[in-house]
C-alpha positions in Angstrom: 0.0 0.0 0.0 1.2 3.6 -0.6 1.0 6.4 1.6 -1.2 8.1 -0.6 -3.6 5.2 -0.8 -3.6 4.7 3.1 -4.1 8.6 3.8 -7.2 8.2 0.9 -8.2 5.6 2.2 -9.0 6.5 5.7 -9.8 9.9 5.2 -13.0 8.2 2.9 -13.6 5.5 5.7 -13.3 7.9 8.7 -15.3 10.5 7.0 -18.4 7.9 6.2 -18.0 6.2 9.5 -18.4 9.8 11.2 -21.3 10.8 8.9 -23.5 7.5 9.0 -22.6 7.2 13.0 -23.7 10.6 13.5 -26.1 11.1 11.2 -28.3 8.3 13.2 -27.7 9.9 16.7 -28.4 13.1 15.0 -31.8 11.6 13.4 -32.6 10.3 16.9 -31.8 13.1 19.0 -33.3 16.6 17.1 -36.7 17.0 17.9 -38.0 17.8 14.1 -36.2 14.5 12.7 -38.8 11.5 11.8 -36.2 9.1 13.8 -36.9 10.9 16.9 -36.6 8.9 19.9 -36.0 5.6 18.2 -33.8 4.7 20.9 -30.5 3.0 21.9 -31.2 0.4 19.6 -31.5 2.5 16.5 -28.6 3.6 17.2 -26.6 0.2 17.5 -27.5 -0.7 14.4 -26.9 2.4 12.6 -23.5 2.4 13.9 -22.6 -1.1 13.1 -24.0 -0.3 9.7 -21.9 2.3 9.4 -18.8 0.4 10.5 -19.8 -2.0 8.1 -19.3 0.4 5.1 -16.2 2.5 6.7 -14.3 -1.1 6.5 -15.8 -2.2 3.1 -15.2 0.9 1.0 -11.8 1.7 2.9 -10.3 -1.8 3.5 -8.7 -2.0 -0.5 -6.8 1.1 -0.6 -6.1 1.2 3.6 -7.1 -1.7 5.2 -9.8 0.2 7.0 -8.3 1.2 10.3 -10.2 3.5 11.0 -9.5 4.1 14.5 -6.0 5.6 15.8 -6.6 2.6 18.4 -6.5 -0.3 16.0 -3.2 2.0 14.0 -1.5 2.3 17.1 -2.2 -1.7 18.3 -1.7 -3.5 14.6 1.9 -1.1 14.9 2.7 -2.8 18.2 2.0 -6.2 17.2 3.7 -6.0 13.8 6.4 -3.8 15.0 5.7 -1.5 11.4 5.6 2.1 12.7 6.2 3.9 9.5 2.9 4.4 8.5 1.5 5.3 11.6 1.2 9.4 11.2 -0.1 8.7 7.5 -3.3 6.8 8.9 -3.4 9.1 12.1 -3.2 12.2 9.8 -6.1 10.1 7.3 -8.4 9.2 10.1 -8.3 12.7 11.9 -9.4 14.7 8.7 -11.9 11.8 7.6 -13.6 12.7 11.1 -13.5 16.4 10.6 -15.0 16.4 7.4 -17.3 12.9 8.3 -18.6 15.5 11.3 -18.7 18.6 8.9 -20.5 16.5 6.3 -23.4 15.2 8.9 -23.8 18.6 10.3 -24.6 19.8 6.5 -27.1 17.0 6.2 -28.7 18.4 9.5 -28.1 21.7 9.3 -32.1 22.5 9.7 -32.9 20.2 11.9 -30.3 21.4 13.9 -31.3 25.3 13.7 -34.7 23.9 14.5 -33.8 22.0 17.7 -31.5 24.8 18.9 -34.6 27.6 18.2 -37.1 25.5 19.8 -39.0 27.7 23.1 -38.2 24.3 25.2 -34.9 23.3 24.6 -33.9 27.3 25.0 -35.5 27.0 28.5 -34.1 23.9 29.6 -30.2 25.0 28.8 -31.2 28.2 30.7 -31.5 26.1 33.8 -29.6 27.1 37.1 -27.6 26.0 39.9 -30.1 23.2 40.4 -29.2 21.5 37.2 -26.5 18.7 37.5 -24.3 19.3 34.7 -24.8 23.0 34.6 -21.7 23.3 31.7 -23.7 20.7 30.0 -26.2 23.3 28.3 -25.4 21.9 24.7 -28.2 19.0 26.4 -28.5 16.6 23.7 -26.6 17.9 20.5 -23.2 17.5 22.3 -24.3 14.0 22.6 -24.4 13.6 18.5 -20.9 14.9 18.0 -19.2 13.3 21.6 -20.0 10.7 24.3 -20.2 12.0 27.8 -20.8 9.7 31.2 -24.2 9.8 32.7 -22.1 9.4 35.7 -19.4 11.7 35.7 -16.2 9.7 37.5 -13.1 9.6 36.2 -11.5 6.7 37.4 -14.6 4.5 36.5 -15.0 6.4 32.8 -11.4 6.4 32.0 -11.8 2.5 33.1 -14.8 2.1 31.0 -12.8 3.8 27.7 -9.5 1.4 28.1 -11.6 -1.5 28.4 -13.5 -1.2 25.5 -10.5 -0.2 23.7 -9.0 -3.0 24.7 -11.9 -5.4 23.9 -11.9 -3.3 19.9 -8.1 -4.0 19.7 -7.9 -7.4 21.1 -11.2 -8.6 18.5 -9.2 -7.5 15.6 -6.0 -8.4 16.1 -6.6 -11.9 17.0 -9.4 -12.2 14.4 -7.2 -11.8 11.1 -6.3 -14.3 8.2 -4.8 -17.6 9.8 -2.1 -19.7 8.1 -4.7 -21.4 6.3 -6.1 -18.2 4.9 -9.6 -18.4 6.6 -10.4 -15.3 8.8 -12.9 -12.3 9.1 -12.7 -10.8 5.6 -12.4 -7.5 5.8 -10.7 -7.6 9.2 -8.1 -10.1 7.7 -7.1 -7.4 5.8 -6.2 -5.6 8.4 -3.5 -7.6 9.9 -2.1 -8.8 6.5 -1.7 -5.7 5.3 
């Protein structure tokens, strides 16, 4: 693979990944969207489905990474570090312009939400709220994850073990000797 083909290659997969992911909490979180309140579930889905395209589009030119995460851990385990910055620098402006992209696609829904009487009163709400620097409500939630229980040694916990868990799938689920494997994912370590 060449540079230039990893670095296109995740910008595209990153970018989709970022768009389809948040276009369906988007769709399920503004208040004028049809999706509205179609729940966790929804949401699982649309993300795997989006996943599922990142690594099928992006897996012939990069190998869909995809994730700094997986970069950093198929580096460690093959000991190839050259590449590294080329599918950091890939991934990181495939999320900018995946998140860009989405925000396009809900651009009125979004100025909708933000304008509507309720949502204005409820991010005016005082010392009595919880999160008082939390008065972005819901939209934050469609361009970041946040803890409904805000404590940092259990969150920062929580984030390396599903890392760890992401990581550990793909590296252990590549092409064997015999050339059987997860597809896609095989790619990954062969490549």
């Amino acid at each position: 693979m060449s540079s230039s083909d990893i670095f296109i290659g995740e910008t595209i997969g990153t970018a989709l990944l970022t768009l389809l992911g948040g276009g369906v909490c988007a769709a399920v979180t503004l208040k004028s969207s049809k999706a509205r309140n179609a729940g966790w579930l929804a949401i699982t889905f649309g993300w795997g489905f989006a996943v599922l395209i990142a690594a099928y589009v992006s897996a012939p030119l990069s190998g869909a990474h995809l994730n700094p995460a997986v970069t950093v851990g198929i580096a460690v385990k093959t000991g190839e570090w050259g590449d590294v910055p080329v599918y950091l620098a890939g991934q990181l402006l495939g999320a900018m312009l995946g998140a860009v992209l989405m925000w396009v696609t809900y651009y009125g829904q979004f100025l909708a939400h933000l304008s509507d009487p309720e949502h204005i009163r409820d991010a005016k709400l005082g010392p009595e709220d919880p999160h008082p620097h939390d008065t972005a409500g819901p939209v934050l939630g469609i361009f970041s994850t946040g803890p409904e229980i805000r404590n940092v040694v259990q969150n920062l916990a929580t984030e390396i073990i599903g890392t760890a868990v992401l990581v550990l799938a793909i590296l252990t689920q590549g092409l064997q000797d015999d050339g059987k494997g997860l597809g896609v994912i095989g790619v990954l370590i062969t490549s």
